[in-house]
C-alpha positions in Angstrom: 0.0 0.0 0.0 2.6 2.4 1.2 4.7 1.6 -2.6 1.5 2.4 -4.1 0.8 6.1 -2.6 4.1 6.4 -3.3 4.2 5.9 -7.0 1.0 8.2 -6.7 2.7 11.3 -5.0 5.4 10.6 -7.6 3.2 10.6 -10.8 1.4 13.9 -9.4 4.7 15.7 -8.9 5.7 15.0 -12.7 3.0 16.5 -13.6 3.2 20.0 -11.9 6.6 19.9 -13.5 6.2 19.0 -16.9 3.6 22.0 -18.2 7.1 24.1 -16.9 9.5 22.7 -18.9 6.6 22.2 -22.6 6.0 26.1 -22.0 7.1 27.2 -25.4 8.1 31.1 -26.4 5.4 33.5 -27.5 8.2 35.5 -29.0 7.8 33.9 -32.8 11.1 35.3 -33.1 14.4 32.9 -34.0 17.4 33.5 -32.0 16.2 33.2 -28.5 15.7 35.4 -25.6 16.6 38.8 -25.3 20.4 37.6 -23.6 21.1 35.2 -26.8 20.5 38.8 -29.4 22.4 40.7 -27.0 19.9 43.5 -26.2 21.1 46.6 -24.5 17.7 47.8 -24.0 15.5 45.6 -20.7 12.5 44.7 -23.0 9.1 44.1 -20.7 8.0 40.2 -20.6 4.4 41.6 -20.8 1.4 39.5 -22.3 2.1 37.7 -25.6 -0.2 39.8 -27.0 -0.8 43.7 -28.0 -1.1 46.6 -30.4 2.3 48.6 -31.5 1.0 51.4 -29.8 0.6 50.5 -26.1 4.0 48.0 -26.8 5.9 51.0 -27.7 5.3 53.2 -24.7 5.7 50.0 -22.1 9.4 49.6 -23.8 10.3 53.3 -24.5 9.0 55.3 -21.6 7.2 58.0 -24.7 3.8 59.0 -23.2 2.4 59.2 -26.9 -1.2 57.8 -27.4 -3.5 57.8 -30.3 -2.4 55.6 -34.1 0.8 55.3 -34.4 0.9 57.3 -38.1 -0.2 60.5 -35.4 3.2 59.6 -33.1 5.7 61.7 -35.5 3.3 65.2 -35.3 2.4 64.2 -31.8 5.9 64.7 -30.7 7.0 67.7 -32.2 7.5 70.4 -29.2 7.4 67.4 -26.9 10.0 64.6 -27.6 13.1 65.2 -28.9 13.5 63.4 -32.7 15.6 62.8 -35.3 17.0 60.5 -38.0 19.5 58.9 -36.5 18.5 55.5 -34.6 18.9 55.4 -30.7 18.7 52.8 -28.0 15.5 53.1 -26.6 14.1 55.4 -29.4 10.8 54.6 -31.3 11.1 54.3 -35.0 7.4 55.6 -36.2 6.6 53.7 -40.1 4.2 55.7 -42.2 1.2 54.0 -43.7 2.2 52.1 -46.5 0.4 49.8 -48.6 -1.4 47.7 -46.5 -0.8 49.4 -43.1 -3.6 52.7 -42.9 -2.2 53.4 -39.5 1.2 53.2 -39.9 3.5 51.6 -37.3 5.6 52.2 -33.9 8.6 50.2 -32.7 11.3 50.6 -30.0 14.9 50.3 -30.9 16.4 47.7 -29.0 20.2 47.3 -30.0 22.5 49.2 -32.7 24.1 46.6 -34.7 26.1 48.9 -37.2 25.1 51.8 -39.7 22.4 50.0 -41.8 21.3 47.4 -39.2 19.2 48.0 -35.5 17.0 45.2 -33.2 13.6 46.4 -33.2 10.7 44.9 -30.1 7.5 45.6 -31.3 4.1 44.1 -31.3 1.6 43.7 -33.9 3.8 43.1 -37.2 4.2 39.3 -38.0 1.4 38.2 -36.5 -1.7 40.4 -35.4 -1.1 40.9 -31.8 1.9 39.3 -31.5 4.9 40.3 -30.2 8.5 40.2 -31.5 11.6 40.8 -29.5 15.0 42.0 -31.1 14.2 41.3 -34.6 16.0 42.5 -37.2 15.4 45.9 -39.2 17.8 47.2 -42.4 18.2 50.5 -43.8 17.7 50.6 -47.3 17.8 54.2 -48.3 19.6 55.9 -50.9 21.7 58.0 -48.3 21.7 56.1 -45.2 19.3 57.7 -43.5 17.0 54.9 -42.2 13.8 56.7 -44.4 13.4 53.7 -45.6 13.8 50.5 -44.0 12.9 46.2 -44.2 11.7 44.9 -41.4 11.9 40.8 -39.9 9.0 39.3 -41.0 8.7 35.6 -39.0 6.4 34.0 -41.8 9.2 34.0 -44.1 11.9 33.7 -41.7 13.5 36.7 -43.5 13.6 40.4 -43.9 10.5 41.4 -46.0 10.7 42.5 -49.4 8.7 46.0 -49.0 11.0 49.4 -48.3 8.5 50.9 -45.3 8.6 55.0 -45.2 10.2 55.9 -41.9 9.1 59.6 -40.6 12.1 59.2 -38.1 13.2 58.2 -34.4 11.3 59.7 -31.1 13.4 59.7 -28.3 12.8 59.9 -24.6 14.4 63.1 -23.8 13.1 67.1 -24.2 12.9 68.4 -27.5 16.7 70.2 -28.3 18.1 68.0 -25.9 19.7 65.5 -28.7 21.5 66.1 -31.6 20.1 64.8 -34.6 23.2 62.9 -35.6 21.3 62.2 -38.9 20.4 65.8 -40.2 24.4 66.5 -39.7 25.9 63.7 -41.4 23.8 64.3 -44.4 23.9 68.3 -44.4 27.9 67.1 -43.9 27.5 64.8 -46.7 25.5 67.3 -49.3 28.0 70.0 -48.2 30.9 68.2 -49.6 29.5 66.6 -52.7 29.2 70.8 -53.9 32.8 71.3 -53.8 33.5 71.9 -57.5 36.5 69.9 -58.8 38.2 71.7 -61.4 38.7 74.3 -58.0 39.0 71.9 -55.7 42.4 70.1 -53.8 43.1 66.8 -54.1 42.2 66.4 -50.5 38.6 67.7 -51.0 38.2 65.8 -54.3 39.0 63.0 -52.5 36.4 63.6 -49.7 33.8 65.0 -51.9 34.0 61.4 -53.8 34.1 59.9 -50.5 30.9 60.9 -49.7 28.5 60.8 -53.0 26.3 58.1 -52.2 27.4 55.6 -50.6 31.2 55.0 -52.3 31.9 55.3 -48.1 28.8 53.0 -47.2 30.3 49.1 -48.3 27.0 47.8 -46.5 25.0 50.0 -48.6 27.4 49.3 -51.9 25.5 45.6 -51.1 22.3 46.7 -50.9 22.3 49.4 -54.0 23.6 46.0 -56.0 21.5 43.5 -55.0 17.8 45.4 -54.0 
């Protein structure tokens, strides 16, 4: 009798454990938790499901309600913005084909010039949310107005260029330097130098930076997009 209550406590033990360990991720996102992608920004756990909009302003801190295609004019003489991607900032997407109400996400990790991590809700899957997925820069100039987002159904970047308005960050308006506008004004500046009048120097830099003879990353993309 005693062997047989025993197997019984045993058998009820195995399984309170075993719904534990057959939990599966409600991330839909390959790669693994935020430690494995190497997030610098603390993502909420939060439900497994949500809009863009309220995902956004649990991961970024930017008290911005309303459709996200309102977030850009919403934060003018509010947030500080730019062009330039930011841990922590959110990138606001314009509507674009399919999406009438455009699109938030927080930036969750810089990878280099043309690559960031987004966490965002929403995209993939309706309501579903996506940590640390992958987002590339595919404008002319480099400055993330266009952009291809991770799209888990095809386990790939998505083929469509999305219209980026620009990043919102946390931070009062003035308070950050648009890295973006200056690199480009930088950029344009340069590329007027005339070269019949110019030194070798500035012929050299002026050639350095028309289009993207500086950007190898965006050589790729200009070749094969």
């Amino acid at each position: 009798m005693r062997v047989y209550r025993r197997a019984i406590i045993l058998a009820l033990a195995a399984a309170c454990v075993a719904p534990a360990n057959a939990r599966t991720a409600i991330d839909g996102v390959t790669g693994g938790s935020d430690a494995q992608a190497g997030s610098a920004l603390a993502i909420p756990r939060g439900p497994g499901h949500l809009e863009c909009v309220p995902y956004a302003r649990s991961t970024s801190g930017i008290q911005i309600y309303g459709d996200a295609h309102t977030w850009w004019s919403q934060a003018k003489d509010r947030y500080a913005t730019g062009h330039a991607p930011r841990v922590g900032a959110v990138m606001a997407v314009r509507p674009f084909n399919n999406s009438r109400l455009g699109h938030v996400a927080t930036v969750s990790r810089i990878v280099d010039s043309r690559t960031i991590l987004l966490s965002h809700a929403n995209w993939s899957v309706p309501g579903e949310i996506e940590r640390n997925v992958t987002a590339l820069d595919v404008s002319p100039e480099n400055d993330w107005s266009q952009v291809r987002i991770w799209y888990a159904p095809s386990r790939g970047l998505g083929t469509t260029h999305w219209p980026v308005s620009g990043f919102i960050y946390n931070a009062r308006p003035g308070t950050i330097r648009d890295l973006g506008a200056t690199r480009l004004a930088s950029a344009a500046a340069s590329e007027r130098v005339r070269p019949e009048k110019a030194a070798p120097a500035q012929i050299k830099a002026a050639k350095l930076a028309k289009g993207r003879r500086n950007d190898p990353i965006g050589a790729i993309i200009a070749g094969a997009y």
